[in-house]
Structures are given as structure tokens and as C-alpha cells.
Biopython code that builds the backbone (N, CA, C, O; Angstrom):
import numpy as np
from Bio.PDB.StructureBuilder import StructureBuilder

atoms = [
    (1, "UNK", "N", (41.735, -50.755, -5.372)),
    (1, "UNK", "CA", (42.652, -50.173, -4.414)),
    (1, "UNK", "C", (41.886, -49.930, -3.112)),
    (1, "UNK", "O", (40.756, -49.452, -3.204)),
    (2, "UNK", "N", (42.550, -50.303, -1.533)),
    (2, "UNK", "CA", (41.668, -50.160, -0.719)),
    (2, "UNK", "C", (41.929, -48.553, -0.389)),
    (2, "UNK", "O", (42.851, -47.795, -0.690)),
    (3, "UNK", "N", (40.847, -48.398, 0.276)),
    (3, "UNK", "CA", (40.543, -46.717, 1.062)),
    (3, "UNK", "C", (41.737, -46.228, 1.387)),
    (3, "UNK", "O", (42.252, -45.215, 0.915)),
    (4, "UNK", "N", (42.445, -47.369, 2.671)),
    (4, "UNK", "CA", (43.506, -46.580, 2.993)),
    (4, "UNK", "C", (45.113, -46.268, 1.708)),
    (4, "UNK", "O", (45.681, -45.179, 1.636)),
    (5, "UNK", "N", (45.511, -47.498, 0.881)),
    (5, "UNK", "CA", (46.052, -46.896, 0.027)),
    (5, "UNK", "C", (45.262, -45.808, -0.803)),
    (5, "UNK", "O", (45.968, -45.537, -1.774)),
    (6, "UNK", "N", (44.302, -45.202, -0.826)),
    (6, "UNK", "CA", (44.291, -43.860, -1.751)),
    (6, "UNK", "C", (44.735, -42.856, -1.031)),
    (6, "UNK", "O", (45.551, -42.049, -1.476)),
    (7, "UNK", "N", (44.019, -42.776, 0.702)),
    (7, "UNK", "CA", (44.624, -41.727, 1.108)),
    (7, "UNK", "C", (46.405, -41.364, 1.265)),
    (7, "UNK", "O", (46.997, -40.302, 1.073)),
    (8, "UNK", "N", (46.984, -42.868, 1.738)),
    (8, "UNK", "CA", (48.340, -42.502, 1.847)),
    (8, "UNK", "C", (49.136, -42.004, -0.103)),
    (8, "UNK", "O", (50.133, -41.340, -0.385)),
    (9, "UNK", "N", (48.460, -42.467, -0.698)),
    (9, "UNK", "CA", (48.622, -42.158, -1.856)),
    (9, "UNK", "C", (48.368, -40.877, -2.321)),
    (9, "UNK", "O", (49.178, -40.404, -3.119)),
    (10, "UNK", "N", (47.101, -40.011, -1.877)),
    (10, "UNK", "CA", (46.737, -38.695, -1.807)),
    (10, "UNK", "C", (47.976, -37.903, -1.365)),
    (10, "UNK", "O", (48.497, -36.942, -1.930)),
    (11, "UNK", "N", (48.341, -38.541, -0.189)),
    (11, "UNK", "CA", (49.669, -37.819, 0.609)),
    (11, "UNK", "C", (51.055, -37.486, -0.369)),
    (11, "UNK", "O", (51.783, -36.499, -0.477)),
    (12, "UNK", "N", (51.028, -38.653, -0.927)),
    (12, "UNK", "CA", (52.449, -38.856, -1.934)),
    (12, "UNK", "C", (51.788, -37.610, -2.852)),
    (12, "UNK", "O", (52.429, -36.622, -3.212)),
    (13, "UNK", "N", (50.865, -37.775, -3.049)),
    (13, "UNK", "CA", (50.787, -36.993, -4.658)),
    (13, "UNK", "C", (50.615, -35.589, -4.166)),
    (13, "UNK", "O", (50.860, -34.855, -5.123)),
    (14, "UNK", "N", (50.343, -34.966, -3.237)),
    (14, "UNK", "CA", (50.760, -33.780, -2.823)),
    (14, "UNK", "C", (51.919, -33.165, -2.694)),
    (14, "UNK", "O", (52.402, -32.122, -3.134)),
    (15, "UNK", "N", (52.298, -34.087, -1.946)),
    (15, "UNK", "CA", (54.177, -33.988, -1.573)),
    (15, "UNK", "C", (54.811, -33.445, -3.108)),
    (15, "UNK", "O", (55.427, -32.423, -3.411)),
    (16, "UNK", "N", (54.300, -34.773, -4.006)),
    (16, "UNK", "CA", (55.471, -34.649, -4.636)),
    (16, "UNK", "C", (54.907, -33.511, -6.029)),
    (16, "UNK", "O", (55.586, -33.149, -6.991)),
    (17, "UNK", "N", (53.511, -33.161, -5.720)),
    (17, "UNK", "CA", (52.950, -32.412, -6.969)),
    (17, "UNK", "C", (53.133, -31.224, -6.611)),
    (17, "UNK", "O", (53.729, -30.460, -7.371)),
    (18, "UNK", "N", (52.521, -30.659, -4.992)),
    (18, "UNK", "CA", (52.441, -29.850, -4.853)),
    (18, "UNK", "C", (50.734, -29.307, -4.288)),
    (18, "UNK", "O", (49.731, -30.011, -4.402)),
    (19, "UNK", "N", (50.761, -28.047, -3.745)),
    (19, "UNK", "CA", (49.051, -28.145, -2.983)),
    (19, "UNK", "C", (48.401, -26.896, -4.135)),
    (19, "UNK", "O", (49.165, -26.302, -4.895)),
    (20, "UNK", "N", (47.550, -26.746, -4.122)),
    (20, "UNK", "CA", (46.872, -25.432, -4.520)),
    (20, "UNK", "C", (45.609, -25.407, -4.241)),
    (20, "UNK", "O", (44.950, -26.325, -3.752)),
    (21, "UNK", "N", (45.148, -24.052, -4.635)),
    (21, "UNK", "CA", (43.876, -23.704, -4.263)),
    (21, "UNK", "C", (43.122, -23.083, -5.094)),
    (21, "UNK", "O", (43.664, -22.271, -5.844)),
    (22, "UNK", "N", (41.512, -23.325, -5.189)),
    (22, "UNK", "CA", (40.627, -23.038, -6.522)),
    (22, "UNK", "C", (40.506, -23.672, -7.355)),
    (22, "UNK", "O", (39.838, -23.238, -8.294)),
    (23, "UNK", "N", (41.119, -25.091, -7.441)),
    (23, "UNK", "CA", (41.048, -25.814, -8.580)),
    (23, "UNK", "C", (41.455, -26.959, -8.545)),
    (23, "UNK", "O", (42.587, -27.141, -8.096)),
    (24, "UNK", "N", (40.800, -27.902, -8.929)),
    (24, "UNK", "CA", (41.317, -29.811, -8.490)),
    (24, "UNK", "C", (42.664, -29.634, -8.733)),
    (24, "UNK", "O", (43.392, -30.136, -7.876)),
    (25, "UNK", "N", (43.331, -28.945, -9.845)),
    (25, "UNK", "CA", (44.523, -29.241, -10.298)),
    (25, "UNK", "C", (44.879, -27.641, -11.311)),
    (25, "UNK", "O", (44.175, -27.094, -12.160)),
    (26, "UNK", "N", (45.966, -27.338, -10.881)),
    (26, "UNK", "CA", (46.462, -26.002, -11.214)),
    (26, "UNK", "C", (47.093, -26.123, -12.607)),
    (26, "UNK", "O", (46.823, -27.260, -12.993)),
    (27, "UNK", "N", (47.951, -25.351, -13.725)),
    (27, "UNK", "CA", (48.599, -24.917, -15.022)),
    (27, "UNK", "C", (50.092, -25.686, -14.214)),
    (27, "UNK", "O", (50.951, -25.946, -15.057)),
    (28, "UNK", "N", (50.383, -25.960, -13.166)),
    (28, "UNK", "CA", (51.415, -26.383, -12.930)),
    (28, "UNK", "C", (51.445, -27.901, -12.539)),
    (28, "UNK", "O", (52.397, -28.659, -12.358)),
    (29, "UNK", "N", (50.376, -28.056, -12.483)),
    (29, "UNK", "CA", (49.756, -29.865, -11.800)),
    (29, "UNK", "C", (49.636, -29.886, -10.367)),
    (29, "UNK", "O", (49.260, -30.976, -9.936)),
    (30, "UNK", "N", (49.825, -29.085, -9.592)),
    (30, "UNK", "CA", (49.719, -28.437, -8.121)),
    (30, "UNK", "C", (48.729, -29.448, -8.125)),
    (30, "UNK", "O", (48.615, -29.943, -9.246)),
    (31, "UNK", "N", (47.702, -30.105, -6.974)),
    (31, "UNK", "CA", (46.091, -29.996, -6.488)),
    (31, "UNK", "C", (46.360, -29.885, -5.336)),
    (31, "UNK", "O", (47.292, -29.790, -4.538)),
    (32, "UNK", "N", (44.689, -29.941, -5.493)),
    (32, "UNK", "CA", (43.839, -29.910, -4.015)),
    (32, "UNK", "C", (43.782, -31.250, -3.641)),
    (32, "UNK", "O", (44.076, -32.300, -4.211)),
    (33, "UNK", "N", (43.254, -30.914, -2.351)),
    (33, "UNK", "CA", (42.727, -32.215, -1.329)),
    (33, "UNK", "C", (42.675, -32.895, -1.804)),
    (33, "UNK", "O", (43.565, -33.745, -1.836)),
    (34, "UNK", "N", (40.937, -32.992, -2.890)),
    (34, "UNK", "CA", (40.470, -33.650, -3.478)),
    (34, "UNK", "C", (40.555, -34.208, -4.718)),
    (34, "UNK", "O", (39.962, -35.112, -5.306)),
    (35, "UNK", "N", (42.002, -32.965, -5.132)),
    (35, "UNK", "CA", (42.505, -33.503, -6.571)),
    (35, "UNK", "C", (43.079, -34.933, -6.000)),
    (35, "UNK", "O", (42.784, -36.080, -6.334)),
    (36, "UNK", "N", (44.147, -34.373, -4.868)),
    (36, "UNK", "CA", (45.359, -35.586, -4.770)),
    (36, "UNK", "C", (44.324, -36.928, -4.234)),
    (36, "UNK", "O", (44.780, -38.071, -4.251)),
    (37, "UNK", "N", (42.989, -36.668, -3.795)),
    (37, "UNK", "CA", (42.573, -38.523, -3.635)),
    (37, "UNK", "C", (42.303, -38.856, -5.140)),
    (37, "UNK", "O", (42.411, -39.994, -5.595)),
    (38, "UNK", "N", (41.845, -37.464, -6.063)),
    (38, "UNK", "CA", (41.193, -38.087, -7.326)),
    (38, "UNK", "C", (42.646, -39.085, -8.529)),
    (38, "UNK", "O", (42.558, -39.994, -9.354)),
    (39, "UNK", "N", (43.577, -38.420, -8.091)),
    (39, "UNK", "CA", (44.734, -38.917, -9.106)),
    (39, "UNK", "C", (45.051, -40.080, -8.293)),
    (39, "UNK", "O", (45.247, -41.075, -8.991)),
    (40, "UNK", "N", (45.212, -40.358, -6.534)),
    (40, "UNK", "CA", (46.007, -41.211, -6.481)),
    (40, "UNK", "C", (45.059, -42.745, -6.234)),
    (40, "UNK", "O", (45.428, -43.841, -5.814)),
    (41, "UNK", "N", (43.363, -42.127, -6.817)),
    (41, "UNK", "CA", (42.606, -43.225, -7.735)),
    (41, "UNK", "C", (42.847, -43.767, -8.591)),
    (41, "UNK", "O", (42.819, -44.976, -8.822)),
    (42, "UNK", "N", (43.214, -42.629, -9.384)),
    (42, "UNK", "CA", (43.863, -43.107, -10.516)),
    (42, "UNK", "C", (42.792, -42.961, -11.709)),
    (42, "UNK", "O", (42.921, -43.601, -12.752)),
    (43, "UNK", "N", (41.979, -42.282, -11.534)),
    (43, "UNK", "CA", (40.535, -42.144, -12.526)),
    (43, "UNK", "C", (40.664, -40.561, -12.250)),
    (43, "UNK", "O", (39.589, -40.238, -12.755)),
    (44, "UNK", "N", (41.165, -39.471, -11.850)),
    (44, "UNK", "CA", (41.020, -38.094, -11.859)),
    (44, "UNK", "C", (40.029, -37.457, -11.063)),
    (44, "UNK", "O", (40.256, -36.389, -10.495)),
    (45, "UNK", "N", (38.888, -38.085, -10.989)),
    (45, "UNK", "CA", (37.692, -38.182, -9.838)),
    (45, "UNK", "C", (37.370, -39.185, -9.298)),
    (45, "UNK", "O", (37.394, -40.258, -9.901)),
    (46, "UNK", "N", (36.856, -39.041, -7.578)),
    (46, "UNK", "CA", (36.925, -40.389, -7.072)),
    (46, "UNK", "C", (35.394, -40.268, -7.435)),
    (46, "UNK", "O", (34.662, -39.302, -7.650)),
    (47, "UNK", "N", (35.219, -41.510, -7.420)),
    (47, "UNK", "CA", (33.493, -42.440, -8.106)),
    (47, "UNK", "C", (32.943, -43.439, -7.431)),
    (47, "UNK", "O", (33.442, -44.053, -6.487)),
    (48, "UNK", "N", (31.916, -43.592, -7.925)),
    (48, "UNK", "CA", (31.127, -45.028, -7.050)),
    (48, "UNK", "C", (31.642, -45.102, -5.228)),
    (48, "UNK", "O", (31.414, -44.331, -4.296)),
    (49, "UNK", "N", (32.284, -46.190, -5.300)),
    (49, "UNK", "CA", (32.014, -46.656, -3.914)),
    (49, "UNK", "C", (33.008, -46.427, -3.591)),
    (49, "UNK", "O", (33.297, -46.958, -2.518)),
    (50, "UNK", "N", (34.242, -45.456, -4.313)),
    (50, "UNK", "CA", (35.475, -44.755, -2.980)),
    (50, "UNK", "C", (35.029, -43.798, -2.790)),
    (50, "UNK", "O", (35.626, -43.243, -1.868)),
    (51, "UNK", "N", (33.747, -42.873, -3.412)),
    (51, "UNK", "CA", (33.395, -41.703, -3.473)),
    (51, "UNK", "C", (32.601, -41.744, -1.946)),
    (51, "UNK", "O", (32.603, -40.819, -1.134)),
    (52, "UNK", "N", (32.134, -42.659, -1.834)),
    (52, "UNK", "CA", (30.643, -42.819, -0.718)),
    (52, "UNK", "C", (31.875, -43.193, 0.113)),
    (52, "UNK", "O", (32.162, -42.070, 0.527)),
    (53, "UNK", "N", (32.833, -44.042, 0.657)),
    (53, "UNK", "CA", (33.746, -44.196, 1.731)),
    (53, "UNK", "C", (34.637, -42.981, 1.773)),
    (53, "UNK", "O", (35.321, -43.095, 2.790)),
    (54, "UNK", "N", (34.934, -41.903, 1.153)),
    (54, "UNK", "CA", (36.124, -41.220, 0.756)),
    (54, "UNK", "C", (35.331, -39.908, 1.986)),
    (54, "UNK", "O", (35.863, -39.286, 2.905)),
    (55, "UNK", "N", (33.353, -39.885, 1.279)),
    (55, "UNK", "CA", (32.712, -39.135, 2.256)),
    (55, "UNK", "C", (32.605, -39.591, 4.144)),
    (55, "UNK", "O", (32.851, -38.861, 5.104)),
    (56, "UNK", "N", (32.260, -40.701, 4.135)),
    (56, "UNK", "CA", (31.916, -41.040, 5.372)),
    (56, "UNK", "C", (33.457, -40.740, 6.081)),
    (56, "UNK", "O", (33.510, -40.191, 7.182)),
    (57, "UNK", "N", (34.611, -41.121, 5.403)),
    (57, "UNK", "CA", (35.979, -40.800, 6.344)),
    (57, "UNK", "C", (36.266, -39.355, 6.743)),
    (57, "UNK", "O", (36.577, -38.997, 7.880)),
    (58, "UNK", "N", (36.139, -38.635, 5.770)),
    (58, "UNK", "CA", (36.169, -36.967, 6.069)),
    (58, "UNK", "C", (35.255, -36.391, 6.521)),
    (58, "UNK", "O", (35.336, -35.233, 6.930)),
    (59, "UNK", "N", (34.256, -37.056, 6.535)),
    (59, "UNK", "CA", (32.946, -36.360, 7.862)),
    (59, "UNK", "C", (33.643, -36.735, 9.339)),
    (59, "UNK", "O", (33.636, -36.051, 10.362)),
    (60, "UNK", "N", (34.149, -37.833, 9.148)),
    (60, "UNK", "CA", (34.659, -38.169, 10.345)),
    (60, "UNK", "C", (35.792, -37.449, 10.972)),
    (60, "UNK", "O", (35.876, -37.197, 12.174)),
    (61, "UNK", "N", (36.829, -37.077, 9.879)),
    (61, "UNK", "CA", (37.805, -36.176, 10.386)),
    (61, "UNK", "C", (37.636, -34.822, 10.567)),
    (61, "UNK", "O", (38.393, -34.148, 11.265)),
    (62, "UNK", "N", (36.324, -34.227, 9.756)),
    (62, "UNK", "CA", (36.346, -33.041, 9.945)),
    (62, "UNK", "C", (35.093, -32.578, 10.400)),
    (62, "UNK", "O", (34.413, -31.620, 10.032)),
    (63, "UNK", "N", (34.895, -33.531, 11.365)),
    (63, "UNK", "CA", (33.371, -33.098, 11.997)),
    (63, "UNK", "C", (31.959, -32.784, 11.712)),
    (63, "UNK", "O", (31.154, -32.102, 12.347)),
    (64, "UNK", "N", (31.814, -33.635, 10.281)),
    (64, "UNK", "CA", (30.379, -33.320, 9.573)),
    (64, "UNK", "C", (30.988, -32.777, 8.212)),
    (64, "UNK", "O", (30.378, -32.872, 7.147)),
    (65, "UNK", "N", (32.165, -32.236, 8.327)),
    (65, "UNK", "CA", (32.207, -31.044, 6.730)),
    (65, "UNK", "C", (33.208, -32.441, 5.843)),
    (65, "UNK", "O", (33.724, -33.448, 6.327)),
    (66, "UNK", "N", (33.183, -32.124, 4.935)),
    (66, "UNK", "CA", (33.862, -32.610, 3.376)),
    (66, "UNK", "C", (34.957, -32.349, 2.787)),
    (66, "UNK", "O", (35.005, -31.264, 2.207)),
    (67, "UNK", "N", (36.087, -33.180, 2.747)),
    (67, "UNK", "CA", (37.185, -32.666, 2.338)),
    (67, "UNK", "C", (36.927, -31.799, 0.898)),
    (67, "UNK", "O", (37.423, -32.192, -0.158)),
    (68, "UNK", "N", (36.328, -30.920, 0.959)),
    (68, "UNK", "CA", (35.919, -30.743, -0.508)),
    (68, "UNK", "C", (36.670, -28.942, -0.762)),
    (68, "UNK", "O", (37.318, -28.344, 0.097)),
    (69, "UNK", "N", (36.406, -28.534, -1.843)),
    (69, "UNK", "CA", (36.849, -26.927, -2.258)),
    (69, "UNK", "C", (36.593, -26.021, -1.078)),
    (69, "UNK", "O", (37.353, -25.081, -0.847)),
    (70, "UNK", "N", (35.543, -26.279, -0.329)),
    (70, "UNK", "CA", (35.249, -25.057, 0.827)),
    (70, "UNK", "C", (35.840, -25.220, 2.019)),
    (70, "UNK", "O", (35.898, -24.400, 2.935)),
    (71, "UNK", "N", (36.385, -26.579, 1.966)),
    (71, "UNK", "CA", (37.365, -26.924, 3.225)),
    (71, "UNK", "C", (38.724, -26.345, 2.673)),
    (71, "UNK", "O", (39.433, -25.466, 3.162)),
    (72, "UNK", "N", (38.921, -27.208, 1.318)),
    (72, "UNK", "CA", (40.578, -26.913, 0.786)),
    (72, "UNK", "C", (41.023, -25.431, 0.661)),
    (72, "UNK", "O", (42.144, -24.950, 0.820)),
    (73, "UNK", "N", (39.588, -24.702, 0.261)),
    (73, "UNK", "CA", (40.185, -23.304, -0.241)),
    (73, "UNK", "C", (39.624, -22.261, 0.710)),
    (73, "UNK", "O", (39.535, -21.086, 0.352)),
    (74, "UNK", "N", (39.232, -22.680, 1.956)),
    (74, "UNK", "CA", (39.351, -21.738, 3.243)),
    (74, "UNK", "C", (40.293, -20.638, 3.012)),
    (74, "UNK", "O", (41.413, -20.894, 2.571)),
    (75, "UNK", "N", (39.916, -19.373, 3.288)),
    (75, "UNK", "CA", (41.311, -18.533, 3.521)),
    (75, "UNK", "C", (41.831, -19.102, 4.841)),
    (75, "UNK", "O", (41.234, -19.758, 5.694)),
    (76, "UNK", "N", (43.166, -18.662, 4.787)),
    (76, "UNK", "CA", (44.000, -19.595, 6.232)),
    (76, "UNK", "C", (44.635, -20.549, 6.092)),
    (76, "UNK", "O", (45.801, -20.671, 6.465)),
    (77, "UNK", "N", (43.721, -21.692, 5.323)),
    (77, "UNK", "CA", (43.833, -22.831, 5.209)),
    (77, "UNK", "C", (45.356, -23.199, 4.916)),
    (77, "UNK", "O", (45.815, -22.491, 4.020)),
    (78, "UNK", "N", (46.428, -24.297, 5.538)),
    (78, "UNK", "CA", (47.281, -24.358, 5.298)),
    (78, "UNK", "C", (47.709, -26.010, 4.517)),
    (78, "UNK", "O", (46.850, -26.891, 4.569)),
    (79, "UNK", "N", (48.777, -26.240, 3.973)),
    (79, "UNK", "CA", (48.944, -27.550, 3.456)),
    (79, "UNK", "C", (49.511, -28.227, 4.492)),
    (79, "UNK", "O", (49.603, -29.434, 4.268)),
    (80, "UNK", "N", (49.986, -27.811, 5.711)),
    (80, "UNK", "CA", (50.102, -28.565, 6.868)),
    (80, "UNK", "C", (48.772, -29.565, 7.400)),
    (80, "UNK", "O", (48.884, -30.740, 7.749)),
    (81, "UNK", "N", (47.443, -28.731, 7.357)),
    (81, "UNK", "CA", (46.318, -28.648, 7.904)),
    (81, "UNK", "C", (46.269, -30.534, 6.593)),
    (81, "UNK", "O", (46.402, -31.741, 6.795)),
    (82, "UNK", "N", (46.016, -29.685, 5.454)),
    (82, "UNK", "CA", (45.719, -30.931, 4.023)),
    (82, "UNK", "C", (46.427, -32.069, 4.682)),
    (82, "UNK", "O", (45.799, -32.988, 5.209)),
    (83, "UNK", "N", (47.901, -32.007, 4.652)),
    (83, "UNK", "CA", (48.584, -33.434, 5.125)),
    (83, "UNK", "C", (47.837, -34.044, 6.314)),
    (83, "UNK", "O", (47.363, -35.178, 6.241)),
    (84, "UNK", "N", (47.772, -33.564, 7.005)),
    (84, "UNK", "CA", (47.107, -33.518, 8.286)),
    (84, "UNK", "C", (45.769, -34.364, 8.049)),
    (84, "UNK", "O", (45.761, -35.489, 8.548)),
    (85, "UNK", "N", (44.863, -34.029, 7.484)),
    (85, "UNK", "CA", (43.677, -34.376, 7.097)),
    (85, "UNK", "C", (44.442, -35.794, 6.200)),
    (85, "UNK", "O", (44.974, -36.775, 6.720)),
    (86, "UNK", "N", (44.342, -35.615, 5.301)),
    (86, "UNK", "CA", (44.922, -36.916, 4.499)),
    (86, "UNK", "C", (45.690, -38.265, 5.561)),
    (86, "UNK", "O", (45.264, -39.416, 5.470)),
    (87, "UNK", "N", (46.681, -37.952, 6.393)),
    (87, "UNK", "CA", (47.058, -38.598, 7.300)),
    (87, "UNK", "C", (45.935, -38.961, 8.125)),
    (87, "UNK", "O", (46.061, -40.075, 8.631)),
    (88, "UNK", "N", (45.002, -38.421, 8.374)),
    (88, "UNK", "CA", (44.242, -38.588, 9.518)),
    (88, "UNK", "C", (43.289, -40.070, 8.539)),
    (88, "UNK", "O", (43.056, -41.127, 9.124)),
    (89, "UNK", "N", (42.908, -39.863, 7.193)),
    (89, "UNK", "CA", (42.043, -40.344, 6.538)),
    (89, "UNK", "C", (42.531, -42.542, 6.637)),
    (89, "UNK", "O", (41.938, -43.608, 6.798)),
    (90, "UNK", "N", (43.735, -42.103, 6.442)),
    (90, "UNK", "CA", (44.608, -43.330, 6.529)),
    (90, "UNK", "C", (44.070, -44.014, 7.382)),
    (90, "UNK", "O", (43.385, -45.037, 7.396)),
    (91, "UNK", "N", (44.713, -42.888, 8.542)),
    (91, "UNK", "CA", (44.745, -44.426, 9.632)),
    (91, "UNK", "C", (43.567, -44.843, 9.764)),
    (91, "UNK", "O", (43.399, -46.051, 9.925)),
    (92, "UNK", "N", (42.043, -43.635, 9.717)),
    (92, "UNK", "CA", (40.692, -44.140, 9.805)),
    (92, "UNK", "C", (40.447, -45.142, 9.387)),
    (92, "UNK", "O", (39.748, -45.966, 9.976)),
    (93, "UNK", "N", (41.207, -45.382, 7.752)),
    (93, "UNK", "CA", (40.882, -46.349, 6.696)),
    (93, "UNK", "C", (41.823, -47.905, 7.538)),
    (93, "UNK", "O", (41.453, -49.065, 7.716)),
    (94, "UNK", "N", (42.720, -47.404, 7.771)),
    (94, "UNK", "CA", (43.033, -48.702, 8.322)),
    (94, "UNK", "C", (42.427, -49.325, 8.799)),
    (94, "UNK", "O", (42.226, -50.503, 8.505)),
    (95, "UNK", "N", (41.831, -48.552, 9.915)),
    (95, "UNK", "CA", (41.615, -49.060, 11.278)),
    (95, "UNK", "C", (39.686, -49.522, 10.810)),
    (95, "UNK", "O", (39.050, -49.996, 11.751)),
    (96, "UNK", "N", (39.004, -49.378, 9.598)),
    (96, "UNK", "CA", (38.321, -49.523, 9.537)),
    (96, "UNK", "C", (38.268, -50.774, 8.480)),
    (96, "UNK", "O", (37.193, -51.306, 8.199)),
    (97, "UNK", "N", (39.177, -51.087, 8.068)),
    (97, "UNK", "CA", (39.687, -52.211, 6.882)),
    (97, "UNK", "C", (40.355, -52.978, 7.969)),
    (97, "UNK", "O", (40.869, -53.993, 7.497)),
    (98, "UNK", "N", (40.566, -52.842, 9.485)),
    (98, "UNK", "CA", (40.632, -54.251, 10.147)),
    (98, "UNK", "C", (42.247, -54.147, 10.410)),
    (98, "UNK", "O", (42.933, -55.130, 10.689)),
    (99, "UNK", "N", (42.720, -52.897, 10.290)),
    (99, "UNK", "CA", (44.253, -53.203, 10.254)),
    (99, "UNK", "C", (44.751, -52.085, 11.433)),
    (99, "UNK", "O", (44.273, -50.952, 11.379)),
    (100, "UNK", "N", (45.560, -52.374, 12.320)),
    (100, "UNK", "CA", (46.069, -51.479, 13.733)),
    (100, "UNK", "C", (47.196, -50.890, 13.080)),
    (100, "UNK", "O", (48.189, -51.467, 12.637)),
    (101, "UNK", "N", (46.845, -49.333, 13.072)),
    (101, "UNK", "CA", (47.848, -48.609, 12.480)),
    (101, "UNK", "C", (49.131, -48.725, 12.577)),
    (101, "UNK", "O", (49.908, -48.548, 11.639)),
    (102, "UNK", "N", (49.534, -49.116, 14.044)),
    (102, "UNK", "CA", (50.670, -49.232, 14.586)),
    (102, "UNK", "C", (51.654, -50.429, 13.912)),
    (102, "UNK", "O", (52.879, -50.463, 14.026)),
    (103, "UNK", "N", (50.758, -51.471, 13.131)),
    (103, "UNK", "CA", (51.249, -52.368, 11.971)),
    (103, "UNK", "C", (52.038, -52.153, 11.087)),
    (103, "UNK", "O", (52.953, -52.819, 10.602)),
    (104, "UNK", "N", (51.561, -50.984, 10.858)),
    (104, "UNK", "CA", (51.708, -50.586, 9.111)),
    (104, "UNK", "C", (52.421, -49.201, 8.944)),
    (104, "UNK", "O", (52.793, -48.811, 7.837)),
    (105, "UNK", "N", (52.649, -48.245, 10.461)),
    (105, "UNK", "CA", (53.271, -47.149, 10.170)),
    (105, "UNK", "C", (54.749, -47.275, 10.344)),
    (105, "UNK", "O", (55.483, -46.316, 10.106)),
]
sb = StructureBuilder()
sb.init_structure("model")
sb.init_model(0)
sb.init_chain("A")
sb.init_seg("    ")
for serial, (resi, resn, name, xyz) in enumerate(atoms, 1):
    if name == "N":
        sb.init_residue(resn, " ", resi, " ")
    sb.init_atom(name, np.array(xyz, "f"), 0.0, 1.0, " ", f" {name:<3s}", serial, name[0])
structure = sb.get_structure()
């Protein structure tokens, strides 16, 4: 699966799961950030070589930091902010897989 389908896929699986916080994945199936790239891998954790691209894209969106638990579970932190980030991851991935967002949105 390329980069950018996981993130727009991350997106779906939020939407339709739900967001939470403290835990890849909540008693209700809620996740995080990093749950929704790990499921919409499709392996539960991302690994190998989406793991190492999954990093370099979210340094990029979030200025050095990691879509990871200390980003997701900020107090404040909103699921506007998550979509936001996830959307942002996309188009990176597009646009870095050779494809002009404006194509494909």
C-alpha cells in the first residue's frame, strides 16, 4: 500500500471509528493518530519501511515532533487538529510519490 493511501485511510478510520486518547485503541475501538495509520496498514502497527516514511512525513508536518502519544494526547489537543495532521500527511505523500494533489482531490 503506498504512503499516501495509509494516510487517507488513517482519515477514514478515524471518522468512522472514532478518536481517543491514551491508548492506540480504546474498549470502544476509538484510536489514536497512530492507531488509525496502524489499522489502516492493516498490520495494527506500522513496521519496516512505512514506519521510517510514516516518520520522515510527520516530522515534516509537525516540525521535528512525531505523530506519536505525546503529540496525540497533548492536553488541548483536538481531533480537528488529528484530521488536520492526517490530511496534511496525504498530500505530502502524494506529492512525494510524484502525484499533484490537485489530481487526486
Amino acid at each position: 500500500m503506498k504512503t499516501s493511501e495509509v494516510f487517507r485511510k488513517a482519515g477514514d478510520v478515524l471518522r468512522e471509528r472514532g478518536w481517543c486518547q491514551g491508548g492506540l485503541m480504546n474498549a470502544e475501538g476509538k484510536v489514536c493518530a497512530l492507531g488509525a495509520l496502524g489499522v489502516a496498514e492493516c498490520r495494527g502497527a506500522l513496521s519496516g519501511p512505512s514506519q521510517e516514511i510514516y516518520r520522515n512525513l510527520s516530522q515534516q508536518i509537525l516540525d521535528g515532533r512525531l505523530i506519536g502519544a505525546d503529540w496525540n494526547d497533548s492536553p488541548g489537543r483536538t481531533v480537528e487538529e488529528v484530521y488536520a495532521v492526517l490530511d496534511a500527511g496525504y498530500v505530502l505523500a502524494l506529492q512525494e510519490e510524484g502525484i499533484e494533489p490537485e489530481d487526486v482531490l
